[in-house]
C-alpha positions as CSV (number, residue, x, y, z in Angstrom):
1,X,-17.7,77.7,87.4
2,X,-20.7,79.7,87.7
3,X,-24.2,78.5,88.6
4,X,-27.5,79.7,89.4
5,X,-29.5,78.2,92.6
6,X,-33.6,79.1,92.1
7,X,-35.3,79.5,95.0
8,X,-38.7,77.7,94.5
9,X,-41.9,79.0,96.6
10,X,-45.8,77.7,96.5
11,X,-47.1,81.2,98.3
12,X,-47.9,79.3,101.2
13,X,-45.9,81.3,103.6
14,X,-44.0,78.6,104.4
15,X,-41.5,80.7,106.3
16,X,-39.8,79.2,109.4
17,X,-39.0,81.8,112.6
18,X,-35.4,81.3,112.1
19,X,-35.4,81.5,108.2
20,X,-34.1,84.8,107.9
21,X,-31.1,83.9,110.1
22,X,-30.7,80.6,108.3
23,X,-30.0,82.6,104.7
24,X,-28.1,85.2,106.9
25,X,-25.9,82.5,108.1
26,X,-25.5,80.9,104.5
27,X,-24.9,84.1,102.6
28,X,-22.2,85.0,105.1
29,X,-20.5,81.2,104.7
30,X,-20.9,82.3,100.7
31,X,-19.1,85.1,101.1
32,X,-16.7,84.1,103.5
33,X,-15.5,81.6,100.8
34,X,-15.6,83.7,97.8
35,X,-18.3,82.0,95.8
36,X,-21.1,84.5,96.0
37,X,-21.3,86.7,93.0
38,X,-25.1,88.0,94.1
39,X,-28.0,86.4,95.8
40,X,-31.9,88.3,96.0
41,X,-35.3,88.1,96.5
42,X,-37.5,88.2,93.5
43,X,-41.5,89.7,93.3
44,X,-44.6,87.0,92.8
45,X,-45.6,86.0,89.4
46,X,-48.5,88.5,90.0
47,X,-45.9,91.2,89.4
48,X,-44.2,90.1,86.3
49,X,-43.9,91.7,82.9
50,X,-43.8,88.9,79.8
51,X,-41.9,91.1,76.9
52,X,-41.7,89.7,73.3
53,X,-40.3,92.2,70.7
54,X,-39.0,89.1,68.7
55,X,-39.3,90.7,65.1
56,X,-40.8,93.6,66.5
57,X,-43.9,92.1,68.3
58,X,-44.4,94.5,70.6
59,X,-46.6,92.1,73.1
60,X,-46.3,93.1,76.3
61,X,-48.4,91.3,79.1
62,X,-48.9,91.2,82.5
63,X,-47.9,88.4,84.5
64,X,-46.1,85.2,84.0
65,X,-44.9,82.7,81.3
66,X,-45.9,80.3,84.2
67,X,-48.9,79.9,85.7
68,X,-48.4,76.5,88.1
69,X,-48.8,77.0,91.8
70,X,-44.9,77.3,92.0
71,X,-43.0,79.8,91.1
72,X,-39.0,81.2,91.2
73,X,-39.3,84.0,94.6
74,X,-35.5,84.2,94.6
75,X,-32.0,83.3,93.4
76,X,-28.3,82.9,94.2
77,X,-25.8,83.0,91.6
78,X,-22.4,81.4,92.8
79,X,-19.1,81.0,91.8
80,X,-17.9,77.1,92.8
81,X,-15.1,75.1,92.2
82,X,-17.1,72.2,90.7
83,X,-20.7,70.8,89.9
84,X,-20.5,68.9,93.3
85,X,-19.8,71.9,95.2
86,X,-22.3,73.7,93.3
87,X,-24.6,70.8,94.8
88,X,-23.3,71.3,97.9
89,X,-24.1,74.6,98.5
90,X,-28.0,74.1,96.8
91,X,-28.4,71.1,99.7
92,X,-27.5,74.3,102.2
93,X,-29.1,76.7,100.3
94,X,-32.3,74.4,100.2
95,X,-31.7,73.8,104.2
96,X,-31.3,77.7,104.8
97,X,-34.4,78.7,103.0
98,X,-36.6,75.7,103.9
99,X,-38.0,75.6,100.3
100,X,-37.0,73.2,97.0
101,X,-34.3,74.4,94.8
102,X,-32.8,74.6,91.5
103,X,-29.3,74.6,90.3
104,X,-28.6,75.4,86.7
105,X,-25.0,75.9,85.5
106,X,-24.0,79.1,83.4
107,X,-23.1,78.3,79.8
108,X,-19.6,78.4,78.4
């Protein structure tokens, strides 16, 4: 089963010294195991593109469809044998990054 685990930031730098070694140290324990498909860093809202060509719109705008304080700065998608090891690895994931974060499952 696949799933997607959001990485949710405020923009208040809330980085830890020992962050970049914590998601080190988790990325390798996804690997090790076989469940990450792909994990990366994603640009500020600031630096989004919002494209709707839905019946040939055309509108193209700068920025976000959200605008709240929090936003999506990264992602890992995994590959787990359940929804509770899905879980499992967000609690880490969460832990590793020092931030909140999301877990979706991929459809069908």
């Amino acid at each position: 089963m696949r799933f997607v685990i959001f990485v949710i930031d405020g923009g208040s730098n809330t980085a830890t010294p020992g962050e970049g070694a914590a998601i080190d140290a988790f990325n390798d324990r996804l690997t090790a195991g076989k469940h990450l498909i792909l994990a990366a860093g994603i640009a500020e809202p600031s630096r989004a593109t919002l494209i709707d060509n839905r019946n040939d719109l055309g509108a193209v705008t700068s920025g976000s469809l959200f605008n709240g304080a929090e936003h999506y700065s990264g992602f890992w998608i995994i590959d787990a044998e359940s929804p509770q090891q899905a879980q499992a690895f967000a609690i880490d994931g969460s832990r590793a990054c020092n931030r909140r974060v999301e877990l979706r499952p991929f459809l069908g």
